[in-house]
Structure formats: C-alpha cells, structure tokens
Backbone as XML, in Angstrom:
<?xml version="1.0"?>
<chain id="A" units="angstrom">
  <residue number="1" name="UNK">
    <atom name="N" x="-94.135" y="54.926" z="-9.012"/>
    <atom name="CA" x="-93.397" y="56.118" z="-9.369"/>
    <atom name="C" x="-94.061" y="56.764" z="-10.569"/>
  </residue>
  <residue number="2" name="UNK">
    <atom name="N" x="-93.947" y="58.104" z="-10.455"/>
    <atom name="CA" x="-94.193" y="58.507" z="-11.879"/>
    <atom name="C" x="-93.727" y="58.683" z="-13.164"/>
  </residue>
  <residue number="3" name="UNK">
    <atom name="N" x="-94.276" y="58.826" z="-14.303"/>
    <atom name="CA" x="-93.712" y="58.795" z="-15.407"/>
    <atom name="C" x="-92.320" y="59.944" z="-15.395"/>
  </residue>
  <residue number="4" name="UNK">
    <atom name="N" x="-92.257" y="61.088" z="-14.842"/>
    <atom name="CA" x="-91.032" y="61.790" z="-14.466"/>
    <atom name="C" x="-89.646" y="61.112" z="-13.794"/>
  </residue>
  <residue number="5" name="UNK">
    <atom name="N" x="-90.066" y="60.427" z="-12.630"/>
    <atom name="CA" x="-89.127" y="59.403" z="-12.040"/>
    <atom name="C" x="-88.602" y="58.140" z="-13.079"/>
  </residue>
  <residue number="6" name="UNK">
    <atom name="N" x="-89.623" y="57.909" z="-13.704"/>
    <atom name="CA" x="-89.254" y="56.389" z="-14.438"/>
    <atom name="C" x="-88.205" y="57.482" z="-15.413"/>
  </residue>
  <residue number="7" name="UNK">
    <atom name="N" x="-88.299" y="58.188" z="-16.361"/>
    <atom name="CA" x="-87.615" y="58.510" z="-17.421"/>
    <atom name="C" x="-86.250" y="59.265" z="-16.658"/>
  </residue>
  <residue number="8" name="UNK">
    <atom name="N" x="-86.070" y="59.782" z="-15.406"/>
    <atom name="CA" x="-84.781" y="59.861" z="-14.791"/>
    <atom name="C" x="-84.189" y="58.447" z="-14.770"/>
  </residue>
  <residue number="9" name="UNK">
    <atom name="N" x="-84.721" y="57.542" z="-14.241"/>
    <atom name="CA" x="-84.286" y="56.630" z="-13.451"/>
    <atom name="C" x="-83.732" y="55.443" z="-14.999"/>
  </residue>
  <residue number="10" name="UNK">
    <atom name="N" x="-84.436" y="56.073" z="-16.143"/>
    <atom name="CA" x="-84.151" y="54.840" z="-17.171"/>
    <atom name="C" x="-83.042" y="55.416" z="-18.239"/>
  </residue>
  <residue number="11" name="UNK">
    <atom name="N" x="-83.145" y="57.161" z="-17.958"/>
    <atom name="CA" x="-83.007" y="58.085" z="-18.686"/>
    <atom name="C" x="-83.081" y="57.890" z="-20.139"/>
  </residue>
  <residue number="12" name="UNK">
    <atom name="N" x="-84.714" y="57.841" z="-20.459"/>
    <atom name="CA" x="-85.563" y="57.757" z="-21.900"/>
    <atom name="C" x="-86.208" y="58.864" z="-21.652"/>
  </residue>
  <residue number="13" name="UNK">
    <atom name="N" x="-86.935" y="59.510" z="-22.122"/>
    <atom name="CA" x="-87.846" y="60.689" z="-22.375"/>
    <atom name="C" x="-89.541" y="60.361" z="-21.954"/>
  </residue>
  <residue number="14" name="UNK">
    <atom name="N" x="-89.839" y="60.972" z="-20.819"/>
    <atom name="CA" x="-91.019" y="61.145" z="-21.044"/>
    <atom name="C" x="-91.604" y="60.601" z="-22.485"/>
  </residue>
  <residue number="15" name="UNK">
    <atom name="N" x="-91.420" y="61.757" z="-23.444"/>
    <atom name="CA" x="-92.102" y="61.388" z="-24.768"/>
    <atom name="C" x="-92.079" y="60.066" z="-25.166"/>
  </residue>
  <residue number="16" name="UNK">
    <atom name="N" x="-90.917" y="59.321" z="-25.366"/>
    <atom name="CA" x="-90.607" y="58.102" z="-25.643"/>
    <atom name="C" x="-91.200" y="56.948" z="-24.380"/>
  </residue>
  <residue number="17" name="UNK">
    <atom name="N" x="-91.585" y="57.217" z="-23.443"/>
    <atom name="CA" x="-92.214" y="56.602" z="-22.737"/>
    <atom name="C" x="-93.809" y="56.048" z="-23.076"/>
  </residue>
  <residue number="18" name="UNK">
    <atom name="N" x="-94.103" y="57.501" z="-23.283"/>
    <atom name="CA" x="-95.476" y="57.432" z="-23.964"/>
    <atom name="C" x="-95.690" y="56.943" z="-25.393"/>
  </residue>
  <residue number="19" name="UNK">
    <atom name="N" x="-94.379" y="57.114" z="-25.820"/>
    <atom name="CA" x="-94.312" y="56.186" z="-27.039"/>
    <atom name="C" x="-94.482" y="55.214" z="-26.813"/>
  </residue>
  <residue number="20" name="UNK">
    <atom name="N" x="-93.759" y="54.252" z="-26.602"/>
    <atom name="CA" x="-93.556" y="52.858" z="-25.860"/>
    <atom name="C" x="-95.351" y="52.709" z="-25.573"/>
  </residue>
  <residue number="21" name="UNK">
    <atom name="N" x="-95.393" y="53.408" z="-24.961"/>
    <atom name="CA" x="-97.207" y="52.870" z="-24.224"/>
    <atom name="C" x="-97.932" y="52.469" z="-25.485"/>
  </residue>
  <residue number="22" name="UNK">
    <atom name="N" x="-98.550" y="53.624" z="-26.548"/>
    <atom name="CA" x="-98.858" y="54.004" z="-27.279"/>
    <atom name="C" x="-98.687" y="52.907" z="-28.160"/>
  </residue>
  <residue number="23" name="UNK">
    <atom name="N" x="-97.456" y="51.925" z="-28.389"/>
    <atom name="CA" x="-97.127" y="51.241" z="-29.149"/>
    <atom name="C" x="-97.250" y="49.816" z="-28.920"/>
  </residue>
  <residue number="24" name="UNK">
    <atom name="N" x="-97.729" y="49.623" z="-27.638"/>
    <atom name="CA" x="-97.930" y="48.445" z="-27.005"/>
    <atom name="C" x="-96.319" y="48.033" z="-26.518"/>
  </residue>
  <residue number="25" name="UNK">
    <atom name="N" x="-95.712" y="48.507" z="-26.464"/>
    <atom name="CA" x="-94.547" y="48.014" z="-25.945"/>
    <atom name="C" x="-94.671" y="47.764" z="-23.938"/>
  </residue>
  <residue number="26" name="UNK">
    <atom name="N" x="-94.969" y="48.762" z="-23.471"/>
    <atom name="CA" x="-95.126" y="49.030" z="-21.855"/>
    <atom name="C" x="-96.848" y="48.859" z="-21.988"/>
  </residue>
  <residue number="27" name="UNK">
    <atom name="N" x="-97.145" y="48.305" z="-20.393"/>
    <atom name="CA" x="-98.909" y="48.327" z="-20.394"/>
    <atom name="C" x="-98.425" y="49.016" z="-18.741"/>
  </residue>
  <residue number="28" name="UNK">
    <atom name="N" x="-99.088" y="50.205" z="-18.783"/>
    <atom name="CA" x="-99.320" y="50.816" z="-17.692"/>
    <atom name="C" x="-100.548" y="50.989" z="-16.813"/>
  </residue>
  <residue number="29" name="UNK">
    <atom name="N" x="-99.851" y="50.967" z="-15.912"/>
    <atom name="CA" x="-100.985" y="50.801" z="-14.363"/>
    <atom name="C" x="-101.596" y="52.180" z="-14.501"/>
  </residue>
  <residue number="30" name="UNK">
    <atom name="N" x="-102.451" y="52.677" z="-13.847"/>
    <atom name="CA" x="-102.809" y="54.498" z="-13.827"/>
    <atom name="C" x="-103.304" y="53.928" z="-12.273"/>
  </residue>
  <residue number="31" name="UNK">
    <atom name="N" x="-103.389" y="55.193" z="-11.599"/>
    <atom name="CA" x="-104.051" y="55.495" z="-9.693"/>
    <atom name="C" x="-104.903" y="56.119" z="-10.123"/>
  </residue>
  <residue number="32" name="UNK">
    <atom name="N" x="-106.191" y="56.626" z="-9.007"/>
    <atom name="CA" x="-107.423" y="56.380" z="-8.915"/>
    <atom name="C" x="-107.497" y="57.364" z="-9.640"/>
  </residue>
  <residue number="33" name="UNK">
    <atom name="N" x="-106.643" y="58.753" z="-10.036"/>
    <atom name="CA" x="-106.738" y="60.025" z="-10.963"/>
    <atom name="C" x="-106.276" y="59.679" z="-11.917"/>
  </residue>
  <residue number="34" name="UNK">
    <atom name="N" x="-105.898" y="58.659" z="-12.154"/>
    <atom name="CA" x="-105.479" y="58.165" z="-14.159"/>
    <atom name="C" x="-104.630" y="58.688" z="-14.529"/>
  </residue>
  <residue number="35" name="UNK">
    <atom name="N" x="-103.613" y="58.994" z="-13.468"/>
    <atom name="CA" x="-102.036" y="59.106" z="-13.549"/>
    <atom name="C" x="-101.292" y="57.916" z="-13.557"/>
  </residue>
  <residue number="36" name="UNK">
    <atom name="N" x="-100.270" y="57.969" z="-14.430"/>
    <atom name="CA" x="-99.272" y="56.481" z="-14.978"/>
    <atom name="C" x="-98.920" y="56.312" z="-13.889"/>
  </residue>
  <residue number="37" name="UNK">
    <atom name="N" x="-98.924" y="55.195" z="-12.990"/>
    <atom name="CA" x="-98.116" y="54.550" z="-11.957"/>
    <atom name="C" x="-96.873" y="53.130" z="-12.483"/>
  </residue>
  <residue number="38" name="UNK">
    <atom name="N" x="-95.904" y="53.657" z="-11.995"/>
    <atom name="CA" x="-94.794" y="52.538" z="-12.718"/>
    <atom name="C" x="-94.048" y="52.090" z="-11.418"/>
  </residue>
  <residue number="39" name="UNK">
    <atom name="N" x="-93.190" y="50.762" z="-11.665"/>
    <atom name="CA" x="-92.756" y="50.501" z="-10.363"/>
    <atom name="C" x="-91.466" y="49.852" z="-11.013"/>
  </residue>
  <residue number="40" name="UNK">
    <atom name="N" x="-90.137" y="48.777" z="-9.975"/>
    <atom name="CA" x="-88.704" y="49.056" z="-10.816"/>
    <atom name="C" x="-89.038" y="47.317" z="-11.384"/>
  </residue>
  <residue number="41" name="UNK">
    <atom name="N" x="-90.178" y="47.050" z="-11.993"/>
    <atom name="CA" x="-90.291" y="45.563" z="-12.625"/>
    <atom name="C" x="-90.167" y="46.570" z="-14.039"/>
  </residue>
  <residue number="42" name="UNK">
    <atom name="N" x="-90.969" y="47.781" z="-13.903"/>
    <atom name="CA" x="-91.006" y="48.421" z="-15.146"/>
    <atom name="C" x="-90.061" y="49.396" z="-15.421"/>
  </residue>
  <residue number="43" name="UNK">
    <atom name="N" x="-89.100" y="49.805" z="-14.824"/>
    <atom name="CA" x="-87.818" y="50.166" z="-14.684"/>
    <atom name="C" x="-87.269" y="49.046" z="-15.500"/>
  </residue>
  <residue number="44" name="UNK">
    <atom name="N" x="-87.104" y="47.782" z="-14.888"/>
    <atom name="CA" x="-86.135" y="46.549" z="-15.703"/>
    <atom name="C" x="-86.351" y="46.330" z="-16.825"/>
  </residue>
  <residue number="45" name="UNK">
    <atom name="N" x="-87.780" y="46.140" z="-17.142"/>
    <atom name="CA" x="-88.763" y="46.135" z="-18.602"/>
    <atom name="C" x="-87.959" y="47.430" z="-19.598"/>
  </residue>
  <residue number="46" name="UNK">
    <atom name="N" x="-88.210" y="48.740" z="-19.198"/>
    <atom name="CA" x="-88.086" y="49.448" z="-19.717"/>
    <atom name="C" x="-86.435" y="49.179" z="-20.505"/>
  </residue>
  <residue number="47" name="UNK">
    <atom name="N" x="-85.375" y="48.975" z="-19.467"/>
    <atom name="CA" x="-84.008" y="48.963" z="-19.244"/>
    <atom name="C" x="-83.761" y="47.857" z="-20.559"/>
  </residue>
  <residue number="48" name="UNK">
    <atom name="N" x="-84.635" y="46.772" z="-20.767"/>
    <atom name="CA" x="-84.602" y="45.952" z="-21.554"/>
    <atom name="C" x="-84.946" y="45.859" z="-23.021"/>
  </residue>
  <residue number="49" name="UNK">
    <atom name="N" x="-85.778" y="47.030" z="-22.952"/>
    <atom name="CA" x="-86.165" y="47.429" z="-24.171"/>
    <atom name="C" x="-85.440" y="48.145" z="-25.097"/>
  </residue>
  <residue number="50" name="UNK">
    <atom name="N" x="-84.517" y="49.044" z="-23.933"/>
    <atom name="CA" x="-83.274" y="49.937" z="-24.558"/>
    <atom name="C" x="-82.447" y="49.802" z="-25.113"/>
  </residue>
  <residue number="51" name="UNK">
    <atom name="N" x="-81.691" y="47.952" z="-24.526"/>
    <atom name="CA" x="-80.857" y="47.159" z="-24.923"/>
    <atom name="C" x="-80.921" y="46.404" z="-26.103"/>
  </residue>
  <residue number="52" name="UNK">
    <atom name="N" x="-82.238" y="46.192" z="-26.420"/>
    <atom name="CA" x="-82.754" y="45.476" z="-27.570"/>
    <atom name="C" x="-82.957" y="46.276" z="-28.544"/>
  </residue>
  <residue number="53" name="UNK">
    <atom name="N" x="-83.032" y="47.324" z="-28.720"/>
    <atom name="CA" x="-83.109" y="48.790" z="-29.645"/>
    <atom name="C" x="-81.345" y="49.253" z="-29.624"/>
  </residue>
  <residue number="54" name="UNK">
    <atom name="N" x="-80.893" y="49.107" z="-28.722"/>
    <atom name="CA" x="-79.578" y="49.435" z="-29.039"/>
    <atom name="C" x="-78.608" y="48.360" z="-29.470"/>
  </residue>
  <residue number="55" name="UNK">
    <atom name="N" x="-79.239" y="47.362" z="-29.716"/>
    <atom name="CA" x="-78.531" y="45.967" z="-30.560"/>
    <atom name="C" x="-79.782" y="45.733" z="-31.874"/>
  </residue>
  <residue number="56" name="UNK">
    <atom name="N" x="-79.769" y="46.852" z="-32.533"/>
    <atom name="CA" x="-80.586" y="46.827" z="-33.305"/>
    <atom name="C" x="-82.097" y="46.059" z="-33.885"/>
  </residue>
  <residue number="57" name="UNK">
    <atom name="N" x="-82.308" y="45.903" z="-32.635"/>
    <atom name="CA" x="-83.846" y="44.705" z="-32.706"/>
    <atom name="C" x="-84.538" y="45.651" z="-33.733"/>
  </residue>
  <residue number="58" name="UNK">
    <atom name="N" x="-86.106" y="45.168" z="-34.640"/>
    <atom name="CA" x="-86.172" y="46.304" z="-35.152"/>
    <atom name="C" x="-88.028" y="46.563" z="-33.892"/>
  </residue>
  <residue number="59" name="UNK">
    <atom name="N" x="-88.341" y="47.656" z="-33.872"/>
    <atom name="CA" x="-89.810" y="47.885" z="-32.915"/>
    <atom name="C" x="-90.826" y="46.965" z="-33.663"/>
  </residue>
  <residue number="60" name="UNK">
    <atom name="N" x="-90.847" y="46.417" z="-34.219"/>
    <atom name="CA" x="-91.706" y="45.704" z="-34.787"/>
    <atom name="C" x="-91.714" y="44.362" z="-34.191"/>
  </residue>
  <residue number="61" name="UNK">
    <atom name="N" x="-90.220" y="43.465" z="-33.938"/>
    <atom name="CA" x="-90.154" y="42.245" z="-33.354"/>
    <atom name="C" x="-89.982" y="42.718" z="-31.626"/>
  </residue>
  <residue number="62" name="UNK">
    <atom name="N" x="-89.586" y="44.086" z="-30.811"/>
    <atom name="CA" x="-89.444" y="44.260" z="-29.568"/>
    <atom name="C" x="-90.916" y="44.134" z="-29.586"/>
  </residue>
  <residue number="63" name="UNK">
    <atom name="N" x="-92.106" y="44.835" z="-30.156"/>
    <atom name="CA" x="-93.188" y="44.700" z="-30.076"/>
    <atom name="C" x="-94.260" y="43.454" z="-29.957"/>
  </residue>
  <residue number="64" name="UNK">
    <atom name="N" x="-93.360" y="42.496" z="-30.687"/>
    <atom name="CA" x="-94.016" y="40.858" z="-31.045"/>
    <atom name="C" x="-93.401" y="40.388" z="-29.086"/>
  </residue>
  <residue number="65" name="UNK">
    <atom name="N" x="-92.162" y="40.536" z="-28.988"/>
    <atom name="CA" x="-91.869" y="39.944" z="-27.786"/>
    <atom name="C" x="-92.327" y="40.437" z="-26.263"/>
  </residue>
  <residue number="66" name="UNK">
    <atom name="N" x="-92.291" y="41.931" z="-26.795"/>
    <atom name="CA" x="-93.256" y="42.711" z="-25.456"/>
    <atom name="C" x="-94.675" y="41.893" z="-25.586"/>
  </residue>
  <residue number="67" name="UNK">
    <atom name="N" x="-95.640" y="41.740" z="-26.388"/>
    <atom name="CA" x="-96.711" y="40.857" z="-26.250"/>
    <atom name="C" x="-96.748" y="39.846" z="-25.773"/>
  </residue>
  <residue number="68" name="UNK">
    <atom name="N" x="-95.779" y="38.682" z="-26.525"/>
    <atom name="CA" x="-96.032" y="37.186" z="-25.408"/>
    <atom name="C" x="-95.491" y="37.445" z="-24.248"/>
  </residue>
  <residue number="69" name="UNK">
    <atom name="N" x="-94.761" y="38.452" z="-23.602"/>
    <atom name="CA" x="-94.269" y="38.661" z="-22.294"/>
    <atom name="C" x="-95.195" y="38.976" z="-21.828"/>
  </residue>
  <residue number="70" name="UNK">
    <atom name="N" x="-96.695" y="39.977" z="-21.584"/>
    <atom name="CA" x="-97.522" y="40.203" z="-20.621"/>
    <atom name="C" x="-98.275" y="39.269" z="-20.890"/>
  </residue>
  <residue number="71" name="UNK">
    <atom name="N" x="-98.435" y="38.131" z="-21.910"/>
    <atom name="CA" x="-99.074" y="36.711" z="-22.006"/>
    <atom name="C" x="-98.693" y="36.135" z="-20.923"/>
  </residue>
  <residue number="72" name="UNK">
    <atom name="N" x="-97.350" y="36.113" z="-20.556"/>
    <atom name="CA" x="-97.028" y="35.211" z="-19.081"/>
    <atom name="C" x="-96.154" y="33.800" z="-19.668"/>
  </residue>
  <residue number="73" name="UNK">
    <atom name="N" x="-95.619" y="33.548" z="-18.587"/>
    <atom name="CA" x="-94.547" y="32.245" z="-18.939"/>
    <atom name="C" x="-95.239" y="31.434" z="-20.034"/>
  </residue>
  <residue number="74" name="UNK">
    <atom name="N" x="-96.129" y="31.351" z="-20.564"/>
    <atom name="CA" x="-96.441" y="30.048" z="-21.463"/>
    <atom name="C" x="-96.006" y="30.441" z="-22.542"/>
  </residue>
  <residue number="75" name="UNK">
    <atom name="N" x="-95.124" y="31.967" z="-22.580"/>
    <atom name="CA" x="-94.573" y="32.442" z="-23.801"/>
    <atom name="C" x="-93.408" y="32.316" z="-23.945"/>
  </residue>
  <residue number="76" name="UNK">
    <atom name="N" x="-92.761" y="31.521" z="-23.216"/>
    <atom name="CA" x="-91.514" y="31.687" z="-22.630"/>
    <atom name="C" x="-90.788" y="31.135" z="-23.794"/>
  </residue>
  <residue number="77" name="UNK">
    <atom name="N" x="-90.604" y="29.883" z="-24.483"/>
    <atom name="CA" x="-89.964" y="29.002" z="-25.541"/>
    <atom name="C" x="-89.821" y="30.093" z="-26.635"/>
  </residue>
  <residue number="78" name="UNK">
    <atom name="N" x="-91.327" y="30.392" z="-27.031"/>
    <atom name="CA" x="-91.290" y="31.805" z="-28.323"/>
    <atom name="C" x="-90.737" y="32.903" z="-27.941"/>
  </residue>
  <residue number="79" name="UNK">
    <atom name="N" x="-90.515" y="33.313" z="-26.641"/>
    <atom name="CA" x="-89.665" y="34.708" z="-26.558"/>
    <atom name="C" x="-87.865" y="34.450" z="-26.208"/>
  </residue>
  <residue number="80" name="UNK">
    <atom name="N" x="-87.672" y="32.704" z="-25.991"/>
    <atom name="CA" x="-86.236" y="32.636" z="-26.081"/>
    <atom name="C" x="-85.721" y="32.688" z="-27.905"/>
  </residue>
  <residue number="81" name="UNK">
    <atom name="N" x="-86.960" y="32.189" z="-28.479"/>
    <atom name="CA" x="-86.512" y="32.205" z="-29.959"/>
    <atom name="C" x="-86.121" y="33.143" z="-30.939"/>
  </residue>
  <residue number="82" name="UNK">
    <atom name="N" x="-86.938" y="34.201" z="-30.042"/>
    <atom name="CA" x="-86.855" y="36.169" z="-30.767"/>
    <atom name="C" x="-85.396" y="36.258" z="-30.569"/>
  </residue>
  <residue number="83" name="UNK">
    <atom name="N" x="-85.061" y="36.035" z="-28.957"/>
    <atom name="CA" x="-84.129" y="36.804" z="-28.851"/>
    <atom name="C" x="-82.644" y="35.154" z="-29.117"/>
  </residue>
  <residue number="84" name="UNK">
    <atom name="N" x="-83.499" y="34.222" z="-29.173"/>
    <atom name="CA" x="-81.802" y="33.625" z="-29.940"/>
    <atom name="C" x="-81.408" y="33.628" z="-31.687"/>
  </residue>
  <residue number="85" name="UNK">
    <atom name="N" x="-82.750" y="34.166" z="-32.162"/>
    <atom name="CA" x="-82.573" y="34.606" z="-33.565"/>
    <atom name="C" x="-81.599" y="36.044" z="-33.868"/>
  </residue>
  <residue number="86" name="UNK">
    <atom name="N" x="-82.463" y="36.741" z="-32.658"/>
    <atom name="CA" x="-81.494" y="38.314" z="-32.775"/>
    <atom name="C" x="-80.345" y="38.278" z="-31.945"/>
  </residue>
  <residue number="87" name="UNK">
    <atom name="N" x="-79.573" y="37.364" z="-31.560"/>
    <atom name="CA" x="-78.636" y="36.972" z="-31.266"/>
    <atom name="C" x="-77.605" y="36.671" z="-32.415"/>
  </residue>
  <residue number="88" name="UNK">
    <atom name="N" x="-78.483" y="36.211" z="-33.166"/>
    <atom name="CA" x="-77.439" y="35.546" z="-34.137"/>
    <atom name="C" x="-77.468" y="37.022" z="-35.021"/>
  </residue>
  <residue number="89" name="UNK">
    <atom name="N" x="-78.229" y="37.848" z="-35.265"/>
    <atom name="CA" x="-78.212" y="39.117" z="-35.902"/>
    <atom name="C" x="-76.988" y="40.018" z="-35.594"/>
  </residue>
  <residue number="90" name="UNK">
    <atom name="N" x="-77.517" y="39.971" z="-34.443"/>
    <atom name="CA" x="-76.135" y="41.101" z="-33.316"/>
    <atom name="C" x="-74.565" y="40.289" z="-33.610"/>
  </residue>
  <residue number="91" name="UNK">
    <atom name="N" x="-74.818" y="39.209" z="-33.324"/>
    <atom name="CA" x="-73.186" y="38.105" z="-33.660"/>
    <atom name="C" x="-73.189" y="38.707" z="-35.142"/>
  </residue>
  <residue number="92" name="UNK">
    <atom name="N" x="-73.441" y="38.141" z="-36.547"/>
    <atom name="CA" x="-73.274" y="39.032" z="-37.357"/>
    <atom name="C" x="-72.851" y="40.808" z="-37.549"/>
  </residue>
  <residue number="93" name="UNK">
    <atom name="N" x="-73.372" y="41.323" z="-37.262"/>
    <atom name="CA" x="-73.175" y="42.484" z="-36.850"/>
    <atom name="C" x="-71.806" y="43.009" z="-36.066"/>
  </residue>
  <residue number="94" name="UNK">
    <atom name="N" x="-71.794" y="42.550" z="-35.516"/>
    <atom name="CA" x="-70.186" y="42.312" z="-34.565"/>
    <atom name="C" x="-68.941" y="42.093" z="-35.165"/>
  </residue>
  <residue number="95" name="UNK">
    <atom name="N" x="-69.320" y="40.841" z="-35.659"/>
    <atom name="CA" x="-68.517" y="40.286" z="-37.393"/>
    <atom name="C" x="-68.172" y="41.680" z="-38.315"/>
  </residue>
  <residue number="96" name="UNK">
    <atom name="N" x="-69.110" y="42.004" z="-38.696"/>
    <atom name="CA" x="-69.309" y="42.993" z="-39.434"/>
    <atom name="C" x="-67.954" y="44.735" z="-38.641"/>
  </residue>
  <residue number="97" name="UNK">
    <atom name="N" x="-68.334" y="44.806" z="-37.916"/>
    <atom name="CA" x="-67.649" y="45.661" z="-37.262"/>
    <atom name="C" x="-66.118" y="45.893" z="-37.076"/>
  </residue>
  <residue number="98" name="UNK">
    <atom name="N" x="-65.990" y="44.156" z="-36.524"/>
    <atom name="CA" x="-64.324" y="44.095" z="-36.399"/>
    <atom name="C" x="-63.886" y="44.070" z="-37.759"/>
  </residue>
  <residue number="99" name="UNK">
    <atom name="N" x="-64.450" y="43.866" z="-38.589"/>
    <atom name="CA" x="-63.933" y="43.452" z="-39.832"/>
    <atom name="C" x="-63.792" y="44.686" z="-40.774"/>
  </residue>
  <residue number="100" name="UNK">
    <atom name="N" x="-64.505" y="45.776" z="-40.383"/>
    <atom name="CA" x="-64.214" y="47.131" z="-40.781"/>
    <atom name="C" x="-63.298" y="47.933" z="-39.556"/>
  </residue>
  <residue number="101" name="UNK">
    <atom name="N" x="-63.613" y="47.647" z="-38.911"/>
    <atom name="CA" x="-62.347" y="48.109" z="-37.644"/>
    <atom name="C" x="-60.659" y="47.618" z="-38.163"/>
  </residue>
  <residue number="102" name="UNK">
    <atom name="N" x="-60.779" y="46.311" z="-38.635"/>
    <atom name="CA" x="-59.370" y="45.487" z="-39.342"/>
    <atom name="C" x="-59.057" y="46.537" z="-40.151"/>
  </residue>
  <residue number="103" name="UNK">
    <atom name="N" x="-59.927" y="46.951" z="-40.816"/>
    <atom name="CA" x="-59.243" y="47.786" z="-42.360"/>
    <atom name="C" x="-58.967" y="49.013" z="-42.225"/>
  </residue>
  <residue number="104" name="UNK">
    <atom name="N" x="-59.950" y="48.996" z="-40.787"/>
    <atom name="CA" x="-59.656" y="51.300" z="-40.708"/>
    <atom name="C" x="-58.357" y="50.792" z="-40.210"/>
  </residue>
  <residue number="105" name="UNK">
    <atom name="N" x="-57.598" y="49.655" z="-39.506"/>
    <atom name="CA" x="-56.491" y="50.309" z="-38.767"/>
    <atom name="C" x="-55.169" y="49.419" z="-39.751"/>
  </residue>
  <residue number="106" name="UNK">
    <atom name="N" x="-55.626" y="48.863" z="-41.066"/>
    <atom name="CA" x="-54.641" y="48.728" z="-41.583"/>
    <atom name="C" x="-54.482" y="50.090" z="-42.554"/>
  </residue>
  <residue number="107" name="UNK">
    <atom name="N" x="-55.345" y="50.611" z="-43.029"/>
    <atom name="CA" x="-55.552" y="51.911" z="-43.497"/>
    <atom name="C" x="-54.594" y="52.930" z="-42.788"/>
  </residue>
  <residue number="108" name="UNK">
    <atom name="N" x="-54.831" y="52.992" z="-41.320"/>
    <atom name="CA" x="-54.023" y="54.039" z="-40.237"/>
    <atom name="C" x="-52.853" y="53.678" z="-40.403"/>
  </residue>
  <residue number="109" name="UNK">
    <atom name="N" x="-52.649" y="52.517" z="-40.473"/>
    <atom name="CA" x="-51.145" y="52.154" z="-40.235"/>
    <atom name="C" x="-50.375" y="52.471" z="-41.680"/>
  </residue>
  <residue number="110" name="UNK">
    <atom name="N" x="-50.947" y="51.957" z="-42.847"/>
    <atom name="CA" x="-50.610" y="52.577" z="-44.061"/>
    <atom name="C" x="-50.116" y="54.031" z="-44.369"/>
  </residue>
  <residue number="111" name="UNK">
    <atom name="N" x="-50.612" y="55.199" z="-43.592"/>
    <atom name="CA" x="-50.772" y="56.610" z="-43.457"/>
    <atom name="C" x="-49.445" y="56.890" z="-42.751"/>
  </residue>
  <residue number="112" name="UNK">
    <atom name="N" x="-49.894" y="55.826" z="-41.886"/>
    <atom name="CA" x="-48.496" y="56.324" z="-40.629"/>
    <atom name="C" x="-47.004" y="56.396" z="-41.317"/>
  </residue>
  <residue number="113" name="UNK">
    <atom name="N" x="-47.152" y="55.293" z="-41.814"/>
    <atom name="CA" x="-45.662" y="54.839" z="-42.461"/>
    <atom name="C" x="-45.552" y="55.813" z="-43.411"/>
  </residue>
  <residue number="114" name="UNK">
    <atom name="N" x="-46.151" y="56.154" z="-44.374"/>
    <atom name="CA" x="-46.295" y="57.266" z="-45.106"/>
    <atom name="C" x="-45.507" y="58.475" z="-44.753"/>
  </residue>
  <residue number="115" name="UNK">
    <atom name="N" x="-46.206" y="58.636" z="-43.653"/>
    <atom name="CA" x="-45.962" y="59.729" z="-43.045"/>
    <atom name="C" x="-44.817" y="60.017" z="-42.476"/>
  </residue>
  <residue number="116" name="UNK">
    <atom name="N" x="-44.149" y="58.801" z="-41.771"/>
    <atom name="CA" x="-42.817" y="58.239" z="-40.984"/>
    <atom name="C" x="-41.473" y="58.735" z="-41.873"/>
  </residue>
  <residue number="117" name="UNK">
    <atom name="N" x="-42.567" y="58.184" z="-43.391"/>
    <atom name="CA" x="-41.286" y="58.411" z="-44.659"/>
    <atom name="C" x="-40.940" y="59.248" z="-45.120"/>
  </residue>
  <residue number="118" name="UNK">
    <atom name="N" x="-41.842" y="60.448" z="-44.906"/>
    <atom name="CA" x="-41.328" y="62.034" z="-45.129"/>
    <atom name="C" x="-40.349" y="62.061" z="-44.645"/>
  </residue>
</chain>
C-alpha cells in the first residue's frame, strides 16, 4: 500500500510517517520506482508506535525498541524490558491521575454544597 493508504488506514500524517522513517522508527520497503511500499505488518507496527507515544514513551526509548525489533527475536528479553519498565511509568502515571481526579471531584462537590446553600 502506499504511504497515502497507510496514513488513512493508521490515521497519522503522511508527514509524520516520514518522520517516523527519517527517525529510524519504520524501515521501509520502496518498488522498482522508489515509491514507499507498506503492508498491514506495518499498519500494526505503525498502530504500536501510536500507543506507546500516547502512554507517554519518550521517541528516544520507542526508537531504542524499534531497533532491537528489526534485529529479530534475539531481541526479544530487551524489548520485554523497555516496555515492562514503561509499564511501570504509565502505572505511575495513572496513580497520578486518579489522584488528581479524587480532588477535582472533592473540590466539585465542595462548590455544589455551596451552592445548594444559597
């Protein structure tokens, strides 16, 4: 597929695609005119990368783990370790969330009554 199809199908941007390349994140195939050819292994790849950026990985360690991944399974132990370290990041983080979520809604509820008491 082409780079047009992949960024519907992942809905990332062209641009950010070529980012990704550019950055070593994606290693792309090209056809005999040296047009990007992508297929849905790189659809999933891509899909995975999104998830890990949207649980705040930072591009620097998606970048360390995109590498031992086109290394091939013998990377496998070091790329469960990335992501059971940033596991424990995201769990923090989470922590972090409900625990300001607790206060916005003892805050709301504070207001309410307030308000009740007019």
């Amino acid at each position: 597929m082409t780079i047009g199809k992949l960024s519907e199908k992942t809905g990332i941007s062209t641009y950010t695609l070529r980012y990704y390349e550019k950055k070593g994140l994606i290693k792309v195939s090209r056809d005999a005119a040296g047009r990007r050819v992508f297929d849905e292994a790189d659809v999933e790849w891509i899909r995975f990368i999104q998830r890990l950026k949207d649980t705040g990985m930072l591009l620097r360690d998606i970048k360390r783990y995109s590498k031992l991944r086109y290394q091939g399974d013998s990377t496998i132990e070091e790329r469960m370790k990335i992501l059971e370290e940033h596991r424990k990041y995201v769990s923090a983080e989470q922590e972090k969330w409900e625990n300001n979520m607790k206060h916005l809604n003892e805050k709301i509820k504070i207001y309410r009554k307030m308000i009740d008491f007019k």
